[in-house]
N, C-alpha and C positions, 0 to 999 in steps of 0.2 A: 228545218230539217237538217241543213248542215250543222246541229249543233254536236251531233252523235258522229261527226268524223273532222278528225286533222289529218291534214295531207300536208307534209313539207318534202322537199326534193331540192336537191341542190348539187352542185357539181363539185367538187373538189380538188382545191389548188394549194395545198400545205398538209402537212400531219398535222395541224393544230384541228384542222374540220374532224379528225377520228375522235375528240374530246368528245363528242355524243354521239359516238357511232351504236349506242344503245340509248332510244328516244328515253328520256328522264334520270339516267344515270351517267356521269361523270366517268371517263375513262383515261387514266394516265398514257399516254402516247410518246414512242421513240422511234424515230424513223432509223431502220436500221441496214436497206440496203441505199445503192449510189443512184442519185438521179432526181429531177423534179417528181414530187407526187402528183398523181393526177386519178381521179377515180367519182366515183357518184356517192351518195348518200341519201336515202329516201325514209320517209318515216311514214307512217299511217296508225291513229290513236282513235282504239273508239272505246271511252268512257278512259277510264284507266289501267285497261288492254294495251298496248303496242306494239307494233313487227318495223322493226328496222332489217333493211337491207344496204350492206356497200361494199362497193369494188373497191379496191387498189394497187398500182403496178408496181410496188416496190415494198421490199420487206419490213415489216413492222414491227414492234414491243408493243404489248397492251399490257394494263393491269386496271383493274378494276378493284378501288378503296371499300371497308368492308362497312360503310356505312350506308349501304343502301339496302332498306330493307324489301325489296321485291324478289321474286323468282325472275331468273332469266333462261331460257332457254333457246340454246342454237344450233344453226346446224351450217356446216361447208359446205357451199355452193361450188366453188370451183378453188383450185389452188395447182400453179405450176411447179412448187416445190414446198421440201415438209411444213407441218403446221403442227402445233404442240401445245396442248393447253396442259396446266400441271405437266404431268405426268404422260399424257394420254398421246399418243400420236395420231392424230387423226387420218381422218380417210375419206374421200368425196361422198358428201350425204349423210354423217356421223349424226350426233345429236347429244350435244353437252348440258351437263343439266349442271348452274349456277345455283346454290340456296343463299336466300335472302343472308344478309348480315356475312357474307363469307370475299376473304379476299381473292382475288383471280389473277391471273398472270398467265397470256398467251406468246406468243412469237408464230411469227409469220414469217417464214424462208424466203418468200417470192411473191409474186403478185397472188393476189388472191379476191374469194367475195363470198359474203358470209351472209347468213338471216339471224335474227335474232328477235323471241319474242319476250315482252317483259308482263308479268301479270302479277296480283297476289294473291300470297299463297292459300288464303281462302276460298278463290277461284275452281282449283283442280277438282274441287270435288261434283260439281256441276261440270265444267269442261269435261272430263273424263270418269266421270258418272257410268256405272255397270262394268268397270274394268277395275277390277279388285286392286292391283297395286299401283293404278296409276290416281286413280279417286282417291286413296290415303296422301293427305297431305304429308304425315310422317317420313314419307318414301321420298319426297324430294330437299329433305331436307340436310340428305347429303349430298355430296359434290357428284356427280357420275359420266360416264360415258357411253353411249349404247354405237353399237355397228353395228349400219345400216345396212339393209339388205339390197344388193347392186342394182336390180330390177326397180322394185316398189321404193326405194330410196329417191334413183333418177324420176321417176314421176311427181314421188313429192317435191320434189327440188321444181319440176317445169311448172308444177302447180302452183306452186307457192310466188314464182314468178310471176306468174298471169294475174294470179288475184292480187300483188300488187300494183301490176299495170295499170289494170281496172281499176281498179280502187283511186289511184293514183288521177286518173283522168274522170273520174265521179265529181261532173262538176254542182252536182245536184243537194251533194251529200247523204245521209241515210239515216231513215226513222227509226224507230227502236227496235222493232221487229226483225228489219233485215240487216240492222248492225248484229244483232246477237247469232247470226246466221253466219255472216263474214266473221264475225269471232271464233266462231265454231270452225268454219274451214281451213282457218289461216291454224289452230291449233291442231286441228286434223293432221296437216302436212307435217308435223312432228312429231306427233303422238304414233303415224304409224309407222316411224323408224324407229322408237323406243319397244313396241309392244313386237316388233320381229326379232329385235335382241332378248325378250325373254322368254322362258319355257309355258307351252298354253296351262290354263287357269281350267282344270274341268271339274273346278270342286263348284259347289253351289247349286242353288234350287236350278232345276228345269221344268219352267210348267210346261201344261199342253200349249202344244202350237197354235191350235184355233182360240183356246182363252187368252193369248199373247195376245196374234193379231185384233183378237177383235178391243181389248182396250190399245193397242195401238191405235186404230181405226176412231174409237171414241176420242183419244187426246187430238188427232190429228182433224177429226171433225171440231171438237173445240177451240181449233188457233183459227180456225179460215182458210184466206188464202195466203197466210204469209208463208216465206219460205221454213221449213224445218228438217235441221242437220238430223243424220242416224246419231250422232256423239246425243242432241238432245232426248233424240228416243230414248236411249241406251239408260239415259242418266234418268227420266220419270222412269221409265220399266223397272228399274233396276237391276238390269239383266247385260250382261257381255255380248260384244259386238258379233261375237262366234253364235252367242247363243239365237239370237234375234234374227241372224244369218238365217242359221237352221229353223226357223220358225218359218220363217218368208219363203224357203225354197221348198219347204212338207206343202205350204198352205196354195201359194200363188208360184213354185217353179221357177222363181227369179229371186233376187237378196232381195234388200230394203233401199241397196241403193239405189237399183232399177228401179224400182218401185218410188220410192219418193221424185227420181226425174219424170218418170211418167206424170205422176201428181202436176207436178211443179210446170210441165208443159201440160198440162190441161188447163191449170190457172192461168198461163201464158195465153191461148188459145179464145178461154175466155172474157180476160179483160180487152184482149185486140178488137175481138167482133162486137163487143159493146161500146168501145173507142171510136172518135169522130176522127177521119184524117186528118190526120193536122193538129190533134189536141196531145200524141205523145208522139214518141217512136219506140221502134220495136227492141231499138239498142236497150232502153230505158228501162222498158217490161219488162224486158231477160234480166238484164242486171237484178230490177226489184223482186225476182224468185230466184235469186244466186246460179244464172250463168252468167260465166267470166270470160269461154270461149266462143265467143259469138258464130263464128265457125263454125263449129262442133256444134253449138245450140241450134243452128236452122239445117243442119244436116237432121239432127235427130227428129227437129220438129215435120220438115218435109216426109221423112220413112213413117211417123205415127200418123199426121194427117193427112199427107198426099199432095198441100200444097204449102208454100212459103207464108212465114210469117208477115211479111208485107201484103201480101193476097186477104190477106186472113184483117187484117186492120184496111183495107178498103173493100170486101165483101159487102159492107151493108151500104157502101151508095152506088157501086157497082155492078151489083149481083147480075141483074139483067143482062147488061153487057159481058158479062163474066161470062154466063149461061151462054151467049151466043158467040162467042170469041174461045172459051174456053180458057182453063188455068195452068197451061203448060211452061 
């Protein structure tokens, strides 16, 4: 199973460690404020995917050599003073789009901490499939800058976080179903500070909402119970995230996104009650239908079923005594 994930993590004691502060590409490095560096570096690879993330408390030079032919795409996570890639001044939650074969040159004012994912460029069109200019590979294959929208920026930023964490501490590693799942999320979190910096897309087919949903419903009965992003719907439908939106909310009064966690905890729910205690845990299930906020995952599962996840993975040797104790 671990063969569909790399996880490196490492702490940082010199500007020689920012050399691969983008997992597989080579970054020229100059430490340019006063003081020991000191900062993390974490990397997570699943196939030839990547998301690097890292801190550091003193101001840097990057440049990145124009021999790497991947797409890179990043975004600022935190920064106590300016950041400048080209041209571009950034802004917390921005999102730089690198095209393969192109040289780069950042500066870093003051401590800062970045994500960055790397893919190729044959990628985007599945990754961001039913989104007219983000599905053209053509579109990235200049240099760009998007600004991020302050709200929905900070959330990708805290999300993009946790699925590292996660990820990071998956000592299980991940099958091929629920890697292409974490791929889809982790590009998620940048995909939708790109698409608030452009103007909406209202050209293109709109079928009926119930002919939508119900081949929705068909591909999603044909995967199982693995987990599946909206970005995958989007990209078989061939339809935009707006449009799919408005289908789910005519059809069922909620998005897709509701809607596919609803899914995803019913799978939760019933691989628990068919589970013997003792043969998984409930961290394990969540993670394998892509929840990262474990928290937030037995909140939601509590309000739909009425009782905890734990409850629920020792109902079949307990019932009895459950019944007469009750599940509070």
């Amino acid at each position: 199973m671990g063969q569909f994930l790399l996880v490196d993590s490492k702490k940082l004691d010199g500007f020689e460690g920012l050399h691969q502060a983008v997992h597989g590409s080579h970054v020229d490095v100059m430490q340019l404020g006063r003081g020991r560096l000191r900062g993390t570096l974490s990397h997570i690879g699943i196939g030839d995917f990547s998301l690097s993330i890292g801190t550091f408390n003193v101001g840097m030079r990057t440049q990145r050599v124009s021999s790497d032919d991947k797409l890179i795409i990043g975004m600022l996570l935190a920064a106590e003073d300016r950041v400048a890639h080209w041209s571009f001044d950034m802004q917390l939650n921005d999102v730089l789009v690198i095209p393969p074969l192109l040289e780069h040159d950042g500066v870093f004012h003051g401590a800062s901490a970045y994500a960055a994912m790397r893919l190729d460029l044959s990628e985007v069109a599945s990754l961001f499939g039913g989104e007219a200019k983000l599905s053209d590979p053509d579109n990235w294959r200049s240099r760009g800058h998007f600004r991020a929208d302050a709200a929905n920026g900070a959330i990708a930023t805290r999300r993009l976080v946790a699925i590292m964490s996660h990820l990071r501490t998956n000592k299980l590693g991940l099958t091929p179903s629920t890697a292409e799942y974490w791929r889809r999320a982790i590009a998620e979190c940048m995909a939708v500070n790109v698409m608030s910096s452009l103007p909406p897309d209202d050209s293109g087919w709109l079928p009926s909402a119930r002919r939508l949903i119900r081949r929705v419903e068909d591909y999603l009965d044909a995967t199982g119970t693995r987990p599946v992003h909206v970005s995958e719907i989007c990209a078989a439908m061939s339809v935009s995230r707006r449009t799919l939106h408005r289908a789910f909310q005519e059809v069922f009064g909620l998005g897709p996104v509701s809607f596919l966690r609803h899914k995803r905890l019913c799978a939760v729910h019933s691989i628990l009650r068919e589970s013997a205690p003792g043969s998984t845990t409930v961290a394990a299930v969540a993670m394998d239908q892509g929840f990262y906020e474990l928290g937030r995952f037995a909140q939601y599962y509590l309000a739909m079923f009425g009782e905890r996840p734990s409850q629920t993975l020792g109902v079949t040797t307990w019932q009895s005594e459950a019944d007469g104790v009750g599940r509070a």
